[in-house]
C-alpha positions in Angstrom: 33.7 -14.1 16.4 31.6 -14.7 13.3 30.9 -18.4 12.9 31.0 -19.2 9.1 31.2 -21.9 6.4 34.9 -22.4 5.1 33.6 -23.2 1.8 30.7 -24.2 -0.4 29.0 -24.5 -4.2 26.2 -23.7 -4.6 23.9 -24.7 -8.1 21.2 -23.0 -9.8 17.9 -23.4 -7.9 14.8 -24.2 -10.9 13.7 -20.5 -10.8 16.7 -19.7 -12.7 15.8 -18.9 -15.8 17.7 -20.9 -18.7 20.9 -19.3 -20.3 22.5 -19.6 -23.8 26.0 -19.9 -24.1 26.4 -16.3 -25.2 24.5 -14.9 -21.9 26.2 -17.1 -19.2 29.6 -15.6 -21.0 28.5 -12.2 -20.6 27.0 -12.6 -17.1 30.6 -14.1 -15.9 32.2 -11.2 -17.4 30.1 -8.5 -16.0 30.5 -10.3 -12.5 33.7 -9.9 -12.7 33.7 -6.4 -13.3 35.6 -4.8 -10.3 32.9 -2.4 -9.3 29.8 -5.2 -9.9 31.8 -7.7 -8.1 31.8 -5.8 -4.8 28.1 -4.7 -5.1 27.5 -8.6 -5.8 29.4 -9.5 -3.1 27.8 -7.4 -0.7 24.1 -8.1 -1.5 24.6 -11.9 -1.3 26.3 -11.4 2.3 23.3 -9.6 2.9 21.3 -12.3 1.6 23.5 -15.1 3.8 22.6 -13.3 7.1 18.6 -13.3 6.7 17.2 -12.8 9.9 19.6 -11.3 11.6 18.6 -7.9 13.8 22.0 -6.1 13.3 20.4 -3.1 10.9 24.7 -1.9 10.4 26.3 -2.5 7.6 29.6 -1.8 8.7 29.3 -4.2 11.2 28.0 -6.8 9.3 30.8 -6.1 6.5 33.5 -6.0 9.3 32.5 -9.3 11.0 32.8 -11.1 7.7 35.4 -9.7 6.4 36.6 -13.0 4.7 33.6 -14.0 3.0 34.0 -14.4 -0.7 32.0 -15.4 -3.3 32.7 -15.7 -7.4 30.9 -17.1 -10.3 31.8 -20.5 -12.1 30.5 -21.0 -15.5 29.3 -24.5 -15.9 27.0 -26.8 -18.3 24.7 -26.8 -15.2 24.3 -23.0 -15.6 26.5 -20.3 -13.5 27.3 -21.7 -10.2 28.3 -19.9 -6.9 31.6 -20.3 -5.0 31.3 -18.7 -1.6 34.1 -19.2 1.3 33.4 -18.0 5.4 29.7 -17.5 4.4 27.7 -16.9 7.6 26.7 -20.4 9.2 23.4 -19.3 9.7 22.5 -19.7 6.4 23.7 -23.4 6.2 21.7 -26.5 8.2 23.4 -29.3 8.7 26.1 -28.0 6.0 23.4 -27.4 3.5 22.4 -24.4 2.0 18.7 -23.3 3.0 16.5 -23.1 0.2 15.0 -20.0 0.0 18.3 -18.3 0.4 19.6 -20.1 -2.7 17.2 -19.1 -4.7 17.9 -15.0 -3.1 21.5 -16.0 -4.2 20.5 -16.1 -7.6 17.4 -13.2 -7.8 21.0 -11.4 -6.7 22.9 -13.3 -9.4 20.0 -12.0 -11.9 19.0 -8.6 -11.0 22.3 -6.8 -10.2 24.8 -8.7 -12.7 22.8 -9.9 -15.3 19.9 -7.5 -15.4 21.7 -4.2 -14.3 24.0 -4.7 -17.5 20.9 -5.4 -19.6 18.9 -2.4 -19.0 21.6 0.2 -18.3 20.8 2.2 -21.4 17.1 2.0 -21.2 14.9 5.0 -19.7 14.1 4.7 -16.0 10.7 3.2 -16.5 11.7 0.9 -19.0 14.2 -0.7 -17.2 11.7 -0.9 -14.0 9.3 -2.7 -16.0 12.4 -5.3 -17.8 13.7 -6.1 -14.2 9.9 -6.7 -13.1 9.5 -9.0 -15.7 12.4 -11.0 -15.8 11.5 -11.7 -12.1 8.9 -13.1 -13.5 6.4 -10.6 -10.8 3.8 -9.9 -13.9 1.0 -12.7 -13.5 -2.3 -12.2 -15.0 -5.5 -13.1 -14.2 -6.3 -13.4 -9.9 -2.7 -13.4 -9.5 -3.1 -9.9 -9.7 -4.0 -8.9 -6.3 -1.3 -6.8 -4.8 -1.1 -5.5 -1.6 1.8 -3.2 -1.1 2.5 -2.7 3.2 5.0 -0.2 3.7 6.7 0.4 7.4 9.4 1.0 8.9 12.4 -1.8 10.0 12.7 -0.7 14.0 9.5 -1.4 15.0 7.7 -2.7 19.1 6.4 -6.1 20.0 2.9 -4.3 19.7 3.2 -2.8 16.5 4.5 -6.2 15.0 1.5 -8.0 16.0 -0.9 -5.4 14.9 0.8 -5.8 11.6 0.8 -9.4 11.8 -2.9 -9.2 12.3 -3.5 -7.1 9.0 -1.7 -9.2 6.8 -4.3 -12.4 8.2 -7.0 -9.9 7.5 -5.2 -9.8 3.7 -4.8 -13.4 3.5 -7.8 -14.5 4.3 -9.1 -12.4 1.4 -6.5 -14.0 -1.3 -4.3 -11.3 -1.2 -0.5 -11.2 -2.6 1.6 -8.9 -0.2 4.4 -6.8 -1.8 6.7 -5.1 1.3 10.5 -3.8 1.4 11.5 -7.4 1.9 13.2 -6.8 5.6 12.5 -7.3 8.8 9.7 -5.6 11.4 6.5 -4.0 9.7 7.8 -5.5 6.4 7.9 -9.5 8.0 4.9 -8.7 10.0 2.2 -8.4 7.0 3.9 -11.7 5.3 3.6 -13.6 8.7 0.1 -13.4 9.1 -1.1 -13.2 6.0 0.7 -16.9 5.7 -1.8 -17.8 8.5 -4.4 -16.4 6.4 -3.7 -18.2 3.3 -3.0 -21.7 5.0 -6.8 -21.2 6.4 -7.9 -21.0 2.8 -5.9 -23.7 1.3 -4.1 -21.2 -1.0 -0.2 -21.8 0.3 2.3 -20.9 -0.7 0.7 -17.4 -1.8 3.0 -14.4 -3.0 5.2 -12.9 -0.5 7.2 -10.3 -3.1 10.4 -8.5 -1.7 11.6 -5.3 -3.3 14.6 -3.9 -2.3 18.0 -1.9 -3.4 21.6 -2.5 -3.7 22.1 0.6 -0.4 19.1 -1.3 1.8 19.7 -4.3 1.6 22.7 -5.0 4.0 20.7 -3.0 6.6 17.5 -4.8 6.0 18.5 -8.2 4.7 15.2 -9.9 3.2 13.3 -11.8 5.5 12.7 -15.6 5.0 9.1 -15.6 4.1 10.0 -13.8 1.1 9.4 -16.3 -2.1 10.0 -13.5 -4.8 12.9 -11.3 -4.6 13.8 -8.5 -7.1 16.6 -5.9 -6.8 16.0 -2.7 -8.2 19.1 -0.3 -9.0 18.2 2.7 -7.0 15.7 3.4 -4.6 14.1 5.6 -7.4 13.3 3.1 -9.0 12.4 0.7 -6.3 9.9 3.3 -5.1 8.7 3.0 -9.1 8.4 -0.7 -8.9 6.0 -0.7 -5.8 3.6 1.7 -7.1 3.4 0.3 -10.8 2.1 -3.1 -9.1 0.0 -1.8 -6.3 -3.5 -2.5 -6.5 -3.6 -0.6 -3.0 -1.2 0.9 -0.2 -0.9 0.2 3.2 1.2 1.8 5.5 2.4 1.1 8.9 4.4 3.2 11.3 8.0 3.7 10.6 11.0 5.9 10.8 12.6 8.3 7.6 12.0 5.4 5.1 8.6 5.0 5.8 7.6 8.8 5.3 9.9 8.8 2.3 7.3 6.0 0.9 4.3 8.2 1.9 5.6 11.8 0.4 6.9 9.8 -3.0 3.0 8.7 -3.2 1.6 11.9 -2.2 3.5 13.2 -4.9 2.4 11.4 -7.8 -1.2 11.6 -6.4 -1.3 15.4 -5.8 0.0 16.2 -9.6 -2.7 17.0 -11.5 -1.9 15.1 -14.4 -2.5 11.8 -12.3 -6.3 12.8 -11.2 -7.6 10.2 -12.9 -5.5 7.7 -11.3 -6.9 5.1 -8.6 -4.4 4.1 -6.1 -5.8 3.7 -2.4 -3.8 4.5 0.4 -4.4 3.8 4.1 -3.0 4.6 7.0 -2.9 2.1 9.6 -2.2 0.9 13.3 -2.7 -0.5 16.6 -3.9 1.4 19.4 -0.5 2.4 20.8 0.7 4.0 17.9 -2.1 6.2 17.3 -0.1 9.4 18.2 2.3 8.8 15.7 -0.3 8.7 12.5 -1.8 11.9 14.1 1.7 13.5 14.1 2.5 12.4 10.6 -1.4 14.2 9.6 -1.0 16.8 11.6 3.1 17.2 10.1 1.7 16.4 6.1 -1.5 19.0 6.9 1.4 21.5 7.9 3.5 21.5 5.0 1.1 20.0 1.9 -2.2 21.7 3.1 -5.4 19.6 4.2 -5.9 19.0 0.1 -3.0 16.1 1.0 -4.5 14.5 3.7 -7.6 14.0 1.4 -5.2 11.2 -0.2 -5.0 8.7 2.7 -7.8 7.7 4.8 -6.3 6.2 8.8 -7.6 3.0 10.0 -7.0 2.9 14.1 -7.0 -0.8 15.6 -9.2 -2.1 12.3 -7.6 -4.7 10.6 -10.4 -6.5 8.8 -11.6 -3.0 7.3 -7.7 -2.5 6.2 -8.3 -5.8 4.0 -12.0 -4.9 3.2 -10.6 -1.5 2.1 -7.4 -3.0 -0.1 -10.1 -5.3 -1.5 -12.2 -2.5 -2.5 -9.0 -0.6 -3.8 -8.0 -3.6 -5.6 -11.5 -3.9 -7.8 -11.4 -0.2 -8.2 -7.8 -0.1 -9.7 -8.7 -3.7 -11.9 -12.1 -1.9 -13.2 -9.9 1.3 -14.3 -8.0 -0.9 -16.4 -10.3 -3.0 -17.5 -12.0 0.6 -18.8 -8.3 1.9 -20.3 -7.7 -2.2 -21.7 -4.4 -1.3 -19.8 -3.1 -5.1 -17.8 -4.3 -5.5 -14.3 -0.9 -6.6 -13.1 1.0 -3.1 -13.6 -0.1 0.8 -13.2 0.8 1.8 -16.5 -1.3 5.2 -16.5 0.4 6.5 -13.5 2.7 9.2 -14.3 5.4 10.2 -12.8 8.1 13.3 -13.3 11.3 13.2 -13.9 12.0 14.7 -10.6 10.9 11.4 -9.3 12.9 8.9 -11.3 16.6 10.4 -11.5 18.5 9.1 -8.5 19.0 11.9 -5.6 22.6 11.4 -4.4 22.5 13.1 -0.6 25.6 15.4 -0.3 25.9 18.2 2.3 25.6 20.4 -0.9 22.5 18.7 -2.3 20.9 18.4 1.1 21.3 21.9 2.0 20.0 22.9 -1.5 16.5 21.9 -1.4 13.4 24.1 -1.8 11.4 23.9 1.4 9.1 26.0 1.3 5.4 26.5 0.3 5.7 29.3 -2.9 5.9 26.3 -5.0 2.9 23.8 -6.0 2.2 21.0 -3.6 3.3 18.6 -5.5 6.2 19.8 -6.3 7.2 20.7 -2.3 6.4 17.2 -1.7 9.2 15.7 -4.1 11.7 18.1 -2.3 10.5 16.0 1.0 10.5 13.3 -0.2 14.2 13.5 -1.2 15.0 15.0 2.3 13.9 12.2 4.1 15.9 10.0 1.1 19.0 11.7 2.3 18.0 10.7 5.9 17.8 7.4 5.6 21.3 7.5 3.2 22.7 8.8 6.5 21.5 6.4 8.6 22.7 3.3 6.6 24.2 3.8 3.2 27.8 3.0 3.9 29.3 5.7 1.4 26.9 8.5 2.9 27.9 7.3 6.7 31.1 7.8 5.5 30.9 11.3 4.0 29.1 12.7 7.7 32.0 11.1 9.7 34.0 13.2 7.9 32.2 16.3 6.7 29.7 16.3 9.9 25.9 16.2 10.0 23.9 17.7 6.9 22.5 21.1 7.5 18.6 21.4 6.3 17.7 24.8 5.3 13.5 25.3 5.3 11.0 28.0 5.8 10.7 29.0 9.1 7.2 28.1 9.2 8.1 24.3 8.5 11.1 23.9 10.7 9.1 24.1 13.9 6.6 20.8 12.3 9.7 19.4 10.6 12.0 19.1 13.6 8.7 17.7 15.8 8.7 14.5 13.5 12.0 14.1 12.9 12.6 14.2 16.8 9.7 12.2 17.2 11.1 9.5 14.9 14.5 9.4 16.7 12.9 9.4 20.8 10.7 6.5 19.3 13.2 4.3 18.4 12.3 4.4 14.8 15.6 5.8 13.4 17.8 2.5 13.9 17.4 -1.3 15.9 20.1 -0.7 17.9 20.7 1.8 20.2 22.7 5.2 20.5 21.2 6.7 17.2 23.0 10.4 16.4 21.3 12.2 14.0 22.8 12.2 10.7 20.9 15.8 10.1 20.4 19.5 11.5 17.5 21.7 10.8 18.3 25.2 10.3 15.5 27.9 9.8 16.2 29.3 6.0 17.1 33.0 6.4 
């Protein structure tokens, strides 16, 4: 039986920004809004149970089935009224800090800022929502390290990512991650070491996230910046506009979502120009799996692709020697262009790329796989496969549709089903799909006729 708070208020921390009159009247309003008040409602659960390993959704929504939470307009600013909030997120009947202030980066970027940008082109509102957060810093602030990897991750593959982000700290770096728990806490853990050996605490420690992630991957309590994006479009936006270099760690469907989305921007010719380094990187065990993922992106993109990355085995200081060498590459470029050395504003990125794919068993079953297209192009239609994937796995409404329409059926060229059904098994006899156990796959490849 959940073990919760009966009730509690909860003030403003002072990252709030101030509000007028006018504003905290239209915030109340829009949280009140039926549809934004369950979203709100389930991103600050999600935010209450930081640091639990329960990656379900439904199960977290079931076993707090009474929470509640409204907004209160006061002089004080908009406080928050929550009753059976998860106990774990209270000491001693207090509210931890850094969860209050996740309250209210929740508060901010899905009532307030959602309503706000809602008319503005995909791009624009990435850059608004960014902003507000107050993420744009110039000056040696600037140094952004984005780690990607997946959630369901081994005791080894923790450490090794533990190891790189000391490797990044020691060297000043900010680290920018999916906010959640495994290869995402890993990079922020050590990097904390790292920092507190140069007398730079607290450092940077950015979460970016999504209204359909975050109940599965609830942001981890290192994180001291957290911004919501609407869509994972957009949150995949937000990572490469402040990335001064990319690192990636082992992971499941997200994390080769991350990787093809990149690929994709940096295989269109029209981005040629562009300097955004991206490695490839792990401990000794996990080897294999960057090979497959090569050998898998060789397959389907050509060797032209793998030109892209470069893969780092068991080298953590020449991961943070290499970001560092990124990250004065990418400042010189704009320094050259007078463009500002906190966001990638010359990166381009298609349309394609920015509208939000909604996975359905008719959109799913509808996408071009195969290789009489341009690279680039194939790689967008992988990238939302793997999208649709990870929708399956935790988004609650696409959960919902496969219960009751049964698995999507994935329809590619022959030639790629045989190297597309190797990861994807791969993914799923690793443990990479889900924490927990028992994973059925929310998917079937089918050879296209």
């Amino acid at each position: 039986m959940a073990v919760t708070v009966a009730r509690a208020t909860i003030t403003p921390p002072k990252s709030m920004p101030i509000l007028s009159r006018l504003e905290l009247g239209r915030l109340s309003a829009s949280a009140k809004d039926p549809e934004q008040k369950a979203l709100f409602r389930q991103c600050v659960l999600a935010v209450l149970n930081t640091g639990s390993e329960c990656d379900d959704p439904a199960e977290l929504f079931e076993e707090f089935r009474d929470f509640e939470v409204w907004t209160v307009e006061a002089a004080r600013g908009i406080l928050l009224e929550l009753r059976n909030a998860p106990a774990v997120a209270f000491v001693d009947g207090i509210l931890i800090e850094g969860i209050r202030e996740h309250l209210y980066a929740v508060l901010r970027d899905i009532v307030y800022m959602t309503a706000e940008v809602k008319d503005f082109a995909p791009t624009s509102q990435v850059f608004q929502i960014l902003r507000h957060a107050n993420i744009f810093v110039q000056g040696e602030h600037a140094r952004m390290v984005v780690c990607w990897g997946g959630h369901s991750i081994s005791r080894p593959e923790y450490r090794y990512c533990k190891r790189v982000g000391y490797e990044l700290g020691l060297r000043l770096l900010n680290v920018v991650t999916g906010c959640g728990p495994g290869a995402m806490k890993g990079p922020m853990k050590g990097a904390i070491l790292g920092l507190a050996k140069q007398r730079s605490l607290p450092g940077r420690f950015i979460g970016i996230t999504e209204p359909g992630i975050i109940a599965a991957e609830s942001p981890n309590p290192i994180v001291n910046e957290l911004v919501i994006l609407p869509d994972i479009e957009k949150r995949l936006e937000a990572f490469v506009r402040l990335a001064h270099c990319l690192v990636v760690f082992p992971g499941g469907a997200g994390t080769a979502e991350e990787l093809l989305y990149v690929l994709a921007l940096k295989m269109n010719p029209k981005n040629r120009h562009c300097i955004l380094p991206l490695v490839l990187t792990a401990g000794p065990e996990q080897a294999e799996y960057f090979q497959s993922l090569d050998a898998f992106i060789r397959a389907t993109l050509g060797d032209e692709a793998a030109g892209y990355y470069e893969i780092l085995i068991d080298q953590p200081e020449q991961v943070a020697e290499r970001a560092i060498q990124g990250q004065n590459e990418a400042i010189e470029r704009r320094r050259e262009r007078e463009d500002p050395y906190y966001y990638h504003s010359e990166l381009l990125i298609d349309d394609e790329l920015k509208e939000p794919f909604e996975p359905t068993h008719e959109s799913m079953a509808a996408l071009k796989l195969h290789r009489n297209q341009p690279r680039h192009e194939l790689a967008i239609e992988l990238r939302k496969l793997f999208s649709g994937i990870v929708a399956g796995n935790i988004k609650q409404p696409t959960v919902k549709l496969i219960q009751e329409r049964g698995p999507f059926q994935i329809h590619a060229e022959p030639a790629l089903t045989e190297h597309l059904d190797r990861l994807l098994r791969g993914f799923v006899e690793q443990g990479r799909m889900k924490i927990g156990g028992g994973y059925k796959p929310c998917y079937e490849v089918v050879a296209a006729p």
